[in-house]
C-alpha positions in Angstrom: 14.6 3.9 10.2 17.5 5.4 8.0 19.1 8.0 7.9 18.1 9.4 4.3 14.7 9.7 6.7 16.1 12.6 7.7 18.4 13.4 4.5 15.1 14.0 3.1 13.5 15.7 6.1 16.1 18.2 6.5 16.5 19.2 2.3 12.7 19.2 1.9 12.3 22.4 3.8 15.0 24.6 3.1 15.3 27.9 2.0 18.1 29.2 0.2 18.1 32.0 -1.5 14.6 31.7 -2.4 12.1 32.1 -0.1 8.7 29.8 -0.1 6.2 30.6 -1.7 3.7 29.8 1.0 5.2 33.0 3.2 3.6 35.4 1.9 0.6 34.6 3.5 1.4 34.4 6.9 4.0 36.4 9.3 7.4 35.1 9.9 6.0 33.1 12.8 3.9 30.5 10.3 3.1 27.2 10.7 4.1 25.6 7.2 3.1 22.3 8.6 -0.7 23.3 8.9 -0.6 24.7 5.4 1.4 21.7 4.2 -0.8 19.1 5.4 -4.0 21.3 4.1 -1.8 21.3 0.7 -1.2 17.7 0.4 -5.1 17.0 2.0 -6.6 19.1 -1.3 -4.1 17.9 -3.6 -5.4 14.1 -3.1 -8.9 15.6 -3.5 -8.2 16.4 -6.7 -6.6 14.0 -8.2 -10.2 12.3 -8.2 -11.1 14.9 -11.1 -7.9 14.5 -12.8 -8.4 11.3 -14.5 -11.2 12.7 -16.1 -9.6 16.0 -17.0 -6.1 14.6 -18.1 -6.7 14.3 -22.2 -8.7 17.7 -22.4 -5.6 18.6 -20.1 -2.7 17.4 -22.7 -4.6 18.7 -25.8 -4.5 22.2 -24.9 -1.0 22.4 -23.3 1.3 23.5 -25.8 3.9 24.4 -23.8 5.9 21.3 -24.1 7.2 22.0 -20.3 6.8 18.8 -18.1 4.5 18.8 -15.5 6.1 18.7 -11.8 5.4 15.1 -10.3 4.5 16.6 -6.9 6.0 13.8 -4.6 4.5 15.7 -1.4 6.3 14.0 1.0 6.4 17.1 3.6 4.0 14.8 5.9 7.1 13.4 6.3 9.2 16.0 6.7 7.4 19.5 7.5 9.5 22.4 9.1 8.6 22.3 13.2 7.9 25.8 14.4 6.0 27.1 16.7 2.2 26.7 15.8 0.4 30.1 15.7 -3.5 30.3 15.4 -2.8 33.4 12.6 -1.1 31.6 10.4 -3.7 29.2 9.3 -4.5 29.9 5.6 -7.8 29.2 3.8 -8.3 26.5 1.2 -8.3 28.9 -1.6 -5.2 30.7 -0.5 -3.4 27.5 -0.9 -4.7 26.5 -3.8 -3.7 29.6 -4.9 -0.2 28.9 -4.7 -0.2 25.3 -5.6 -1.3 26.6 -9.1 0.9 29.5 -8.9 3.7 27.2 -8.3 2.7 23.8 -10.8 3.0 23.2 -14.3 -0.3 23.2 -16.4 0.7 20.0 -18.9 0.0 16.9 -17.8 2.3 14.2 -18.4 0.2 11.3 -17.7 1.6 7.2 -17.7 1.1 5.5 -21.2 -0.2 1.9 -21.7 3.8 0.7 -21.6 4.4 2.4 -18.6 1.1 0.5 -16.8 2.4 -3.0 -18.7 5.8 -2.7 -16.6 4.1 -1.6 -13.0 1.5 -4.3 -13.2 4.0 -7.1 -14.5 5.3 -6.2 -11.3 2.7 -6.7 -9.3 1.5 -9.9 -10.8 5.0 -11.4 -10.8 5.5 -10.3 -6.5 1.9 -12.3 -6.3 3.2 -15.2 -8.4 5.6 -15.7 -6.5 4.1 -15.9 -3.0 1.6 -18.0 -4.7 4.2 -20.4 -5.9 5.9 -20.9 -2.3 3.0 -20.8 -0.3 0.6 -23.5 -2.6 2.7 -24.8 -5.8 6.2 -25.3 -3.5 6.8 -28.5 -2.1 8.6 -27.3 0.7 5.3 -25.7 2.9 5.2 -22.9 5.2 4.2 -24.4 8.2 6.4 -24.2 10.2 8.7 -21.5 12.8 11.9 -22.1 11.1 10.4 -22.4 7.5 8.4 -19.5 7.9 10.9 -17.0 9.2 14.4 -18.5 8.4 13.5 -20.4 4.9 14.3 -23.8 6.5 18.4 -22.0 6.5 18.4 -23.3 3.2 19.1 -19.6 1.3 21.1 -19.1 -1.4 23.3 -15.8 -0.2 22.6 -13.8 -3.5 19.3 -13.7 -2.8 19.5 -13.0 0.5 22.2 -10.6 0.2 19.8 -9.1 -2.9 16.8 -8.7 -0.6 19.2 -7.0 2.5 20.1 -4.4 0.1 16.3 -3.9 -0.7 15.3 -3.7 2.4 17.8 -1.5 3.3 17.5 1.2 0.4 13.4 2.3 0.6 11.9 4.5 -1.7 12.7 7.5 0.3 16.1 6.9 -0.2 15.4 7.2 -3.9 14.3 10.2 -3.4 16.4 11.6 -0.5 19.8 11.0 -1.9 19.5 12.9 -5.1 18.6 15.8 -3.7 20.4 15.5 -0.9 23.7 15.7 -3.8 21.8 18.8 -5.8 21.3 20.6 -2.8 24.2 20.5 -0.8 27.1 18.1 -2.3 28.9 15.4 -2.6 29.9 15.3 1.2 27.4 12.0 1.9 29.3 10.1 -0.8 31.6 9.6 1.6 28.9 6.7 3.0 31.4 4.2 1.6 34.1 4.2 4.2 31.3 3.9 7.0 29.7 1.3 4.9 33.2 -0.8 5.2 33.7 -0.5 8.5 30.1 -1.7 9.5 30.9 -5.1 7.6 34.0 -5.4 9.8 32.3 -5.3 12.3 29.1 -7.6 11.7 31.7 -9.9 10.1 34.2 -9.9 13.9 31.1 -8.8 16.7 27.7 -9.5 15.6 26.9 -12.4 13.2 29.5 -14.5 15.0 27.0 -14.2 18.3 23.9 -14.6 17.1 24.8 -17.7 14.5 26.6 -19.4 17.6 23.4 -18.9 19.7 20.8 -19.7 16.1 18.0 -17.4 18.1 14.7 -16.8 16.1 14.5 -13.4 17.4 17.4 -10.9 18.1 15.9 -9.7 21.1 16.5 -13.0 22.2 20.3 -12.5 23.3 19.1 -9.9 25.7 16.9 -12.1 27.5 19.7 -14.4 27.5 22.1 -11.9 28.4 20.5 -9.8 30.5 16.6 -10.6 31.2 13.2 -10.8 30.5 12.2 -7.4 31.1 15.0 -6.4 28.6 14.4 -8.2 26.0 10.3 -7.0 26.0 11.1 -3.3 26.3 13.2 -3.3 23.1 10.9 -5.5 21.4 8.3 -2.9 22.1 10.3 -0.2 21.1 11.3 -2.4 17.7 7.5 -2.8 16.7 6.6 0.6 17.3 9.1 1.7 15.1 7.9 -0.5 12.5 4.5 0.2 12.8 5.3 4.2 12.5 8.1 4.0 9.6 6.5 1.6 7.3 3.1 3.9 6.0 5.7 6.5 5.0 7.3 4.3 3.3 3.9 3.2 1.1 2.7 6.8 1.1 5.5 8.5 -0.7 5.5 6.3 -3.9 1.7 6.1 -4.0 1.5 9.9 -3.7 3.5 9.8 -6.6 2.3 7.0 -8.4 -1.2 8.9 -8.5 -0.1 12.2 -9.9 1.9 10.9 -12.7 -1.6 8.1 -13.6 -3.7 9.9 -12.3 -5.3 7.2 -10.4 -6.5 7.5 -6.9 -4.3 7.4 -4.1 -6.7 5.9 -2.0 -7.2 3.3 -4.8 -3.5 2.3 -5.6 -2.7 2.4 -2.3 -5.0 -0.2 -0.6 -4.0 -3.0 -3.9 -0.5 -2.2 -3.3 -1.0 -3.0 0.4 -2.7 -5.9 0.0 -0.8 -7.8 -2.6 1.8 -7.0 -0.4 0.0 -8.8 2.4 -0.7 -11.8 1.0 2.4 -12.9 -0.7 4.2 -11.9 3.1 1.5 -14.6 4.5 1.7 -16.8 2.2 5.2 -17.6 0.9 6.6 -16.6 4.2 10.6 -15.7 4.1 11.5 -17.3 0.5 8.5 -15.4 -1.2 10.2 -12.5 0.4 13.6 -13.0 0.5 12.5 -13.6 -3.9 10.0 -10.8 -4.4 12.9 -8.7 -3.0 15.4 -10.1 -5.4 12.9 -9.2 -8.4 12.3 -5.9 -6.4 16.1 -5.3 -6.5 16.9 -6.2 -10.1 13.8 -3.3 -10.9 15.5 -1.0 -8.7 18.6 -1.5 -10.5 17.5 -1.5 -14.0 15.4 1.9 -12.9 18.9 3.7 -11.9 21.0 2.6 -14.3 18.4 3.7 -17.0 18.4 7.1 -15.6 22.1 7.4 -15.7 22.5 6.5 -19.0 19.9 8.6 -20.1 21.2 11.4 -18.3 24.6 11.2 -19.6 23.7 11.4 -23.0 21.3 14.4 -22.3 23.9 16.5 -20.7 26.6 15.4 -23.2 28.5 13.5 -21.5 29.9 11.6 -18.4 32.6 14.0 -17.7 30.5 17.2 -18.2 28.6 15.9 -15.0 31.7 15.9 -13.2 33.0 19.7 -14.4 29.2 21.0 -14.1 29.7 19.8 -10.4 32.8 21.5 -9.7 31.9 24.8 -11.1 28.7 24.5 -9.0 30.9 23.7 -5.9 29.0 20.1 -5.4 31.9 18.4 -5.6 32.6 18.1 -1.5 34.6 14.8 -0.6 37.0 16.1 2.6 35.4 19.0 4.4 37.9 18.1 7.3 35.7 20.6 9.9 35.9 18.5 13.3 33.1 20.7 14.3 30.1 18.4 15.6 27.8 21.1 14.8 28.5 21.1 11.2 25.7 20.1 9.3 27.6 17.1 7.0 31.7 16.8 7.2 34.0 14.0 6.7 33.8 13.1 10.0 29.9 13.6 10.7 29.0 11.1 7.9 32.0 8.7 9.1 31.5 8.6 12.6 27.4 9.2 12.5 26.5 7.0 9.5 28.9 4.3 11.4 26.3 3.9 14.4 23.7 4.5 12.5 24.5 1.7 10.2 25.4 -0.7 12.6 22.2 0.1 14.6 20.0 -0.5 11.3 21.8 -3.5 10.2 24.3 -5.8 12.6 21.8 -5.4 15.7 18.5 -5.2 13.6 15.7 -8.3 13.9 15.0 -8.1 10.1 18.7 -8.4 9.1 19.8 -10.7 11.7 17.0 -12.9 10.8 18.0 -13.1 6.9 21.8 -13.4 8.1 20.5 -16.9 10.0 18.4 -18.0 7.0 21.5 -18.9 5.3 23.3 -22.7 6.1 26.6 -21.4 8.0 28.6 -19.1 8.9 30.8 -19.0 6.3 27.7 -18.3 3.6 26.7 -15.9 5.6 29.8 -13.8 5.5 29.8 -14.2 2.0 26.3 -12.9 1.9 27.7 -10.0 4.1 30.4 -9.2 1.4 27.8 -9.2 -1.9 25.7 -6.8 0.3 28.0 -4.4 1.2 29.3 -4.0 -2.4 25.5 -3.9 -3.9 24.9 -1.2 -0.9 27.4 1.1 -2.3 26.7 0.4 -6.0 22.4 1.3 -5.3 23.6 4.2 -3.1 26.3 5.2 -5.3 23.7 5.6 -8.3 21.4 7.4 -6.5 24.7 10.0 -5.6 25.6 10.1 -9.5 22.0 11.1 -10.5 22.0 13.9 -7.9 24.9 15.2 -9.8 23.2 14.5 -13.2 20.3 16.5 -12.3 22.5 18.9 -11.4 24.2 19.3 -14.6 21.0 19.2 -16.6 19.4 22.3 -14.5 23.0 24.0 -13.4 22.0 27.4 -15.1 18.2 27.2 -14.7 17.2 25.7 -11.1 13.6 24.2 -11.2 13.3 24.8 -7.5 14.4 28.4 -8.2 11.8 29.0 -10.7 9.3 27.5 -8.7 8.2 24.6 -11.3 8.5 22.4 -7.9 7.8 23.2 -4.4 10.0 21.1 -2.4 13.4 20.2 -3.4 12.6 16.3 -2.8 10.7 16.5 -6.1 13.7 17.0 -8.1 14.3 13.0 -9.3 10.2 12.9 -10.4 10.8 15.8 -12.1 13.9 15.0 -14.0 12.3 11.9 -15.2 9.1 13.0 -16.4 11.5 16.1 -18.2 13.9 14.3 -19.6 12.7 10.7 -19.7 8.9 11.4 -21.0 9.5 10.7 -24.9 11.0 7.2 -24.0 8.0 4.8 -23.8 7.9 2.8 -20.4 10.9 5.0 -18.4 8.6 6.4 -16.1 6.9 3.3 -15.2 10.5 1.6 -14.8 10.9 4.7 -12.4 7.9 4.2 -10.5 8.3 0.8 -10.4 11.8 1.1 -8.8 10.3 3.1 -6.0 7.7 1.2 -5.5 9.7 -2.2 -5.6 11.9 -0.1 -2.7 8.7 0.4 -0.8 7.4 -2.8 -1.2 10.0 -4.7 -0.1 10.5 -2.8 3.2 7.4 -3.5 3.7 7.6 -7.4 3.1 10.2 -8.0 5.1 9.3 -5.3 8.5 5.7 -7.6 8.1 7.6 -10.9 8.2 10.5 -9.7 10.9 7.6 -8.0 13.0 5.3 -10.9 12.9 8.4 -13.4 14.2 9.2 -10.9 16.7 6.2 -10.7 18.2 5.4 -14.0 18.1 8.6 -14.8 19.9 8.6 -12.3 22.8 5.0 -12.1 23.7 3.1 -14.7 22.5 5.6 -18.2 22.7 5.5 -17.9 26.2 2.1 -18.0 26.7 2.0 -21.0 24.4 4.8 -23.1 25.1 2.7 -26.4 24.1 1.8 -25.1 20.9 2.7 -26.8 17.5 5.0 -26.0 14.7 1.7 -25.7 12.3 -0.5 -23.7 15.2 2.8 -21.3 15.7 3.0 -20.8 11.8 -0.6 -19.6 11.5 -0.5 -17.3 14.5 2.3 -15.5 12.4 0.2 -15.3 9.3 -2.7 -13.9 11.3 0.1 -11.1 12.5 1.1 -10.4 9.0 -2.4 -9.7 8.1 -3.7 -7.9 11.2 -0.2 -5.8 10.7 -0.5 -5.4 6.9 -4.0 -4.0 7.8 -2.7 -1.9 10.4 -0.6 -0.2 8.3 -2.8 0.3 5.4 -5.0 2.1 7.7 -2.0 4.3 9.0 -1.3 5.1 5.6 -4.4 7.1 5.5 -3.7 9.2 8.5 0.0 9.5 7.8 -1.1 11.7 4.4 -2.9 14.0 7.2 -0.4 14.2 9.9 2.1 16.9 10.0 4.1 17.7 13.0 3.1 14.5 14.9 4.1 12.3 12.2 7.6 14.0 12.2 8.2 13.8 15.9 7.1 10.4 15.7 9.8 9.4 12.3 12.4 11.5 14.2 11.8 8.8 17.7 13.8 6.3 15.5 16.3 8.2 16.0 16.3 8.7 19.2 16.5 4.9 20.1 19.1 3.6 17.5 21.9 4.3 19.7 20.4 2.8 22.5 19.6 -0.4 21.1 23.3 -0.9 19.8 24.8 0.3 23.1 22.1 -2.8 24.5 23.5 -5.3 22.6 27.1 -4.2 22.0 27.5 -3.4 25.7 26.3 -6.8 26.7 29.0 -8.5 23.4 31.7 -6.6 24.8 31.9 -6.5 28.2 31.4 -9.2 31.1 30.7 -6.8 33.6 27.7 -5.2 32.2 24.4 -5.7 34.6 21.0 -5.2 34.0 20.3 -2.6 36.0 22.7 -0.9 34.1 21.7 -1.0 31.1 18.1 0.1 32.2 19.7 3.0 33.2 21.7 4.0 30.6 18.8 3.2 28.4 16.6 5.6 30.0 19.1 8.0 30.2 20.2 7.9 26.6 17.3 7.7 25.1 16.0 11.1 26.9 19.1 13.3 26.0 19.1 12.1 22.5 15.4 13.0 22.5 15.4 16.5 24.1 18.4 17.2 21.4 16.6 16.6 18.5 13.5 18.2 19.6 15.4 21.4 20.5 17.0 21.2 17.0 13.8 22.0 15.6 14.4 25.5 16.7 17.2 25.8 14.2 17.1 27.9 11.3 17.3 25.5 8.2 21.2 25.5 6.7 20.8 26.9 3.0 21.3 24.9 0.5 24.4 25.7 -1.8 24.3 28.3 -4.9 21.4 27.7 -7.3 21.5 29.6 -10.8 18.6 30.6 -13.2 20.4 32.6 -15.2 19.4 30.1 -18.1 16.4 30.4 -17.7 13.9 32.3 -20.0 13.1 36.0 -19.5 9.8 35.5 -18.6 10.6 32.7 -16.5 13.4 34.8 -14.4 10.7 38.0 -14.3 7.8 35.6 -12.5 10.1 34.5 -10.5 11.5 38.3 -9.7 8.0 38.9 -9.1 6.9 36.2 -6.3 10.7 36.6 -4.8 9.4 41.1 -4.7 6.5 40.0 -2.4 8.3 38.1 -0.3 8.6 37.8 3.5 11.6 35.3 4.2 11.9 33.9 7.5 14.1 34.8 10.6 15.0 32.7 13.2 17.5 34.1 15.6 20.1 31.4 15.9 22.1 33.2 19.0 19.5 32.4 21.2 19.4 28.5 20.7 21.2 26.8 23.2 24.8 24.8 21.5 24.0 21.5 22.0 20.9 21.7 19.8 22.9 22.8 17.2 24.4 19.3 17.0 24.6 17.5 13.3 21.7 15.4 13.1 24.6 12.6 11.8 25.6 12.4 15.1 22.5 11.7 17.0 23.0 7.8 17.2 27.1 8.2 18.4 25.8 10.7 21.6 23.0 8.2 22.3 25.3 5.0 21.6 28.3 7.1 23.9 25.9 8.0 26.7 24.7 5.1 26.7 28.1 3.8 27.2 29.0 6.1 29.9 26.3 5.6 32.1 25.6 1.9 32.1 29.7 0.7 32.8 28.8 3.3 36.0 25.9 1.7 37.3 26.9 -1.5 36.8 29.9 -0.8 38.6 28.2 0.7 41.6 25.6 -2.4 41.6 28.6 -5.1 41.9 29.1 -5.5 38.2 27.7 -8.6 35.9 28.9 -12.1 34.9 28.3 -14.4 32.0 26.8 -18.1 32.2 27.4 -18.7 28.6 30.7 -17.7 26.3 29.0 -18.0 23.4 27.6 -14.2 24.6 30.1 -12.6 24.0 31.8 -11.2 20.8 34.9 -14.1 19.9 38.1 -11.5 20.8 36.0 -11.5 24.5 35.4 -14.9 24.5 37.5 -17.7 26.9 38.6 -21.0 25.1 38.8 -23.1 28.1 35.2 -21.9 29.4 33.7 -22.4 25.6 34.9 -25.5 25.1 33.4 -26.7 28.1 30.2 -25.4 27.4 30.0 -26.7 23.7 30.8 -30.1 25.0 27.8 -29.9 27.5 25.9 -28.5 24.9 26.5 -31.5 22.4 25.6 -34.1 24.9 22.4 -32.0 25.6 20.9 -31.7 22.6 21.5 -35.7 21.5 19.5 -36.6 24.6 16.5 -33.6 23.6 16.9 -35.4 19.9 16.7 -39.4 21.7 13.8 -38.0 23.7 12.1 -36.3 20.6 12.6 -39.1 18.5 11.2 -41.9 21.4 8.1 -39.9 21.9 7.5 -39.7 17.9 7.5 -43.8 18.4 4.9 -43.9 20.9 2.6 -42.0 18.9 1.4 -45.1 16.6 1.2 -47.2 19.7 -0.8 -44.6 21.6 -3.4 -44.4 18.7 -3.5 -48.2 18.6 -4.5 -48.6 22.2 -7.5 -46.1 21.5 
C-alpha cells in the first residue's frame, strides 16, 4: 500500500559485498524464496520449544552478545528468480545456517515489558467498549458508524491519518532503508508538501462539496456504474492482500523476542482488533489510533534519545554518517533508472502519495468525519507535519544505528540475516538493560499494525456496503445498514486472520501479489484526477486507459525482477573482534555469490521502482484524453465534479440553488412521513 512496502522489499535482499549465507548450497540459479519460506516455516516451529528452553537458554550464555530479533519478513519480500527444482535444500541444511548465522543468548521480554504491551491491548479494548456500550452517542447508524456523526475533533483525526499511514513495516523499512543506502529518501518532505497542496486545492474541496460515504462514489457520479465497482474491487482486494503482512511482521517478531507462539499472539491480536472495529465503529478507531500514535511516538523518541547518548552524541551521528557516505540529500541524476535520486523520490513519492492519501476511501472518509471544510484543512496541516516528524525519526534512527555499528556491521558479521532486522536488533543491543524499552518498541509496531488494520476493516466494510450491497437494499434502515457493516468487519477481521496464516508460507506469490498495489496506484489517481480536471474525459476512456495502464505498469515491474539487486553502500567490520572477522572470512571463503547478467535485461525494466505510480498515472493520462477524444469527448451534469480552478460560477450557483430547494422538500417530506407514523399505529 506504501511505498516503504517496497523500501523494505528491495533492502531485505541485497547483497553487497557479502554474499548470503544461504548460497552455498545451491548454484547461482537458486531459489532463495523456497529456502526462505522453508526458513521462516521451521523457525515458527520452534519457537513452540523456546518458551520452555529460554531460562536454561540465558543461564548458560555468557557471552553477553544480544540475541538477533529475527523479524523474517522475506514472505514479504523474497528475491524473484527463476525457480529451479536443484535448488531446493533440506530442512537440516537450513537449519544449518540459521544457527550458523543467529546468536545463542536469548534476550527474552521481562514482566515490565508484558505490563506496557498488554496495557495496550486492554486500553484499545476499553475503548471500543466505551463507544460501542458505555457512550451515549450509539453506533447505529451509516453516518455514525463510518463518519463519527462529522462531529471529530481534527487532532484526533489528523493523529489516526498519520497512524494509518505509517504501518509497522515502515518502522522497519525506513531504518534500514537509511543504513543501507542513505539519506536520499529523507528527501520525502518536499513530496510530502506538495501532496497537501494539492488535497488542500483538488481533492478534499470535491469530495466535501459532494459529502459521499464512499470515494468510489464520485466515479459513479462522474463517470458510471461500472466504474465505480471495478475500482471498488480492485480497493478491497488490495486491502484484503496488504493488511496480513501488516499483522504478520510484528507478530513474527513479537514471538521471538517472548517467546510466545505466533500462532497464539497472532489470533488475540486479531481479534481484539475485531471487536473494538465492530463495536465503537469510526470514534473507537479514529481514538484507539490516537493512543496507537502517542505509543508510536514515545517508542521513537525513546530510541533516539537512547541512541544519542550511546554513541556520544547527536553530532557524532551526523560526522559518523558522512564518513560513511550516508549522508545523500541532492543526487541530482535525472536518470529514471537510478535506483533513488532527488528527483525519483520527488516525482515518485509525489504520485504515490497522492494515490495513498487524497484519492484513498480510508483517508477520504476521516477527511469527511470532521464538521467543515475549514477543520478539515486544518486536520490536513497537523497531518502533514506529524507525517514528517514519525518519518523523520524513523530516518534519524537509521543513521543512529549506523553510527553505533559504523566499524563493525551486524549484517556483515552475519549476527542478522536480512538487513530489515537491523532496528530489532539495535534495540534488544542497546536497549536490553532498560526495563520496559523493548516492550515500548514492540508496542510501537504493533500499535502501527494495529491501527492499519482498524481503520482498512472500518473503510472496507463502508466500501462495500456502499457499492455492492446499498443497492440491493435501498429500503433498508439506518440500524439494519449499521449491523450489515459489523457483520463485514467481522467476516473481514476473520478473513484476514486466516490470511495471516498462509501469508507466513507464501513466498513468490505473496510478493507478486504486495507488488499488484503498485501496479494500480497510478491508475486509480489518473481515475479520479482525470475526471477532477478535465470536462472532456468519457468513460470509455478511462476504461481504456485503465486497462492500459495498469498492464504496462505490471509487465514493468514483473520484468524488474530480473534485475540484479543494487548493492548497498560500504559496510565496515574492521571493529569487529578477531574472531568475529576470521568466521566471517571463513563463510565469505566458501562462498558462491550470484551473477545476473544485467546487459541482457531489456531498459525499461531497469526503471526506479519510485517511479512506477508517475508511468502508470502518465499513461494513464495519455491514453484516456485520446480515446475520449476519438469517442466525442465527455460533459459534466454537476460542477461541483470538478476540482474549484475547473469549476464555472454561473453553472454552480445554479445548481446549489436547485440543490437547496431540493433537499428542504426531501427534509418536509421526511419530516411528514415521521408524523404519520403515530397515526398509522393508532388506526391498527
Amino acid at each position: 500500500m506504501d511505498e516503504e512496502t517496497i523500501l523494505l522489499e528491495d533492502s531485505s535482499v541485497e547483497l553487497a559485498g557479502v554474499s548470503n549465507i544461504e548460497s552455498t548450497a545451491a548454484p547461482s540459479t537458486f531459489s532463495s524464496v523456497t529456502i526462505v519460506t522453508q526458513i521462516i516455516a521451521e523457525t515458527t516451529k520452534l519457537l513452540i520449544d523456546s518458551t520452555t528452553q529460554s531460562t536454561s537458554t540465558i543461564v548458560s550464555s555468557t557471552t553477553g552478545t544480544p540475541s538477533t530479533v529475527a523479524m523474517e519478513t522475506s514472505t514479504i519480500t523474497p528475491e524473484t528468480t527463476v525457480t529451479d527444482t536443484a535448488s531446493f535444500t533440506t530442512t537440516e541444511s537450513i537449519l544449518a545456517t540459521s544457527t550458523m548465522s543467529s546468536i545463542t543468548e536469548a534476550l527474552l521480554f521481562s514482566w515490565f515489558d508484558y505490563t506496557i504491551f498488554a496495557l495496550l491491548l486492554l486500553l484499545s479494548t476499553f475503548i471500543g467498549v466505551y463507544f460501542g456500550f458505555l457512550s451515549k452517542i450509539k453506533q447505529n447508524n451509516k453516518k455514525e458508524y463510518l463518519l463519527g456523526g462529522k462531529t471529530m475533533n481534527k487532532f484526533p483525526v489528523s493523529a489516526s491519518l498519520i497512524a494509518s499511514h505509517v504501518s509497522g513495516i515502515t518502522m522497519l523499512g525506513v531504518p534500514s532503508e537509511m543504513y543501507s543506502h542513505g539519506t536520499q529518501y529523507w528527501m520525502f518532505i518536499i513530496p510530502a508538501f506538495t501532496v497537501a497542496l494539492l488535497m488542500k486545492t483538488i481533492y478534499l474541496p470535491v469530495f466535501y462539496d459532494l459529502q459521499v460515504t464512499s470515494a468510489f462514489t464520485y466515479l459513479e457520479l462522474r463517470f458510471d456504474k461500472f466504474v465505480r465497482s471495478a475500482a471498488s474491487l480492485v480497493y478491497a482486494l488490495q486491502c484484503i492482500i496488504y493488511i496480513p503482512i501488516v499483522i504478520y511482521v510484528p507478530a513474527l517478531a513479537f514471538s521471538q523476542v517472548t517467546g510466545v507462539n505466533l500462532h497464539v499472539i497472532t489470533p488475540i491480536i486479531c481479534v481484539i482488533c475485531i471487536f473494538y472495529t465492530t463495536v465503537g465503529g469510526l470514534r473507537a478507531v479514529v481514538w484507539t489510533d490516537t493512543l496507537q500514535f502517542v505509543l508510536m511516538i514515545g517508542a521513537c523518541i525513546a530510541v533516539i534519545v537512547l541512541g544519542i547518548s550511546s554513541v556520544g552524541g547527536f553530532m557524532e551521528v551526523w560526522e559518523a554518517a558522512d564518513r560513511g557516505k550516508r549522508l545523500i540529500f541532492f543526487n541530482m541524476d535525472p536518470n529514471p533508472f537510478v535506483r533513488t535520486s532527488f528527483w525519483t523520490v520527488c516525482l515518485g513519492l509525489t504520485t504515490l502519495w497522492v494515490s495513498n492519501l487524497a484519492v484513498n476511501q480510508g483517508c477520504v472518509q476521516r477527511f469527511l468525519a470532521v464538521p467543515d471544510l475549514r477543520v478539515a484543512k486544518n486536520s490536513l496541516i497537523i497531518f502533514t507535519a506529524g507525517l514528517i516528524f514519525v518519518k523523520s525519526c524513523s530516518c534519524f534512527i537509521g543513521l543512529l544505528i549506523y553510527a553505533k555499528y559504523e566499524s563493525c556491521d551486524p549484517y556483515s558479521t552475519h549476527k542478522i540475516t536480512k538487513i530489515d532486522q537491523i532496528l530489532p536488533y539495535y534495540i534488544m543491543d542497546v536497549g536490553s538493560k532498560i526495563p520496559g524499552l523493548p516492550g515500548l518498541f514492540v508496542s510501537g509496531i504493533f500499535s502501527a499494525a494495529l491501527s492499519t488494520m482498524s481503520s482498512v476493516l472500518n473503510t472496507l466494510a463502508g466500501t462495500i456496503y456502499e457499492d455492492f450491497i446499498h443497492h440491493r437494499m435501498p429500503n433498508a434502515s439506518e440500524k439494519k445498514a449499521s449491523n450489515i457493516m459489523k457483520m463485514l468487519v467481522v467476516v473481514l477481521g476473520f478473513l484476514v486472520l486466516g490470511l495471516v496464516f498462509v501469508a507466513e508460507r507464501m513466498g513468490q506469490v505473496m510478493h507478486i501479489a504486495i507488488s499488484s498495489s503498485g501496479v494500480t496506484s497510478g491508475t486509480m489517481l489518473g481515475m479520479f484526477t482525470a475526471g477532477m480536471i478535465s470536462r472532456r474525459m468519457n468513460t470509455k476512456g478511462i476504461i481504456s486507459a485503465a486497462v492500459v495502464s495498469m498492464v504496462l505498469t505490471g509487465t514493468i515491474m514483473t520484468g524488474a525482477q530480473l534485475n540484479p539487486k543494487p548493492p548497498m553502500l560500504p559496510l565496515r567490520t574492521d571493529g569487529c573482534d578477531a574472531g568475529v572477522i576470521a568466521n566471517v572470512t571463513s563463510i565469505l571463503s566458501s562462498s558462491v555469490p550470484e551473477t545476473v547478467e544485467a546487459d541482457t535485461i531489456p531498459l525499461i525494466f531497469k526503471l526506479s521502482f519510485m517511479h512506477y505510480s508517475l508511468l502508470g498515472l502518465i499513461s494513464f493520462f495519455v491514453v484516456a484524453f485520446v480515446v475520449s477524444e476519438l469517442t466525442g469527448g465527455g460533459d459534466i451534469s454537476d460542477e461541483r465534479l470538478l476540482a474549484p480552478f475547473r469549476r464555472s460560477p454561473e453553472k454552480l450557483e445554479k445548481e446549489m440553488t436547485l440543490l437547496k430547494h431540493n433537499i428542504k422538500y426531501e427534509e418536509i417530506d421526511m419530516a411528514l412521513k415521521e408524523l404519520q407514523k403515530p397515526s398509522d399505529l393508532e388506526k391498527k
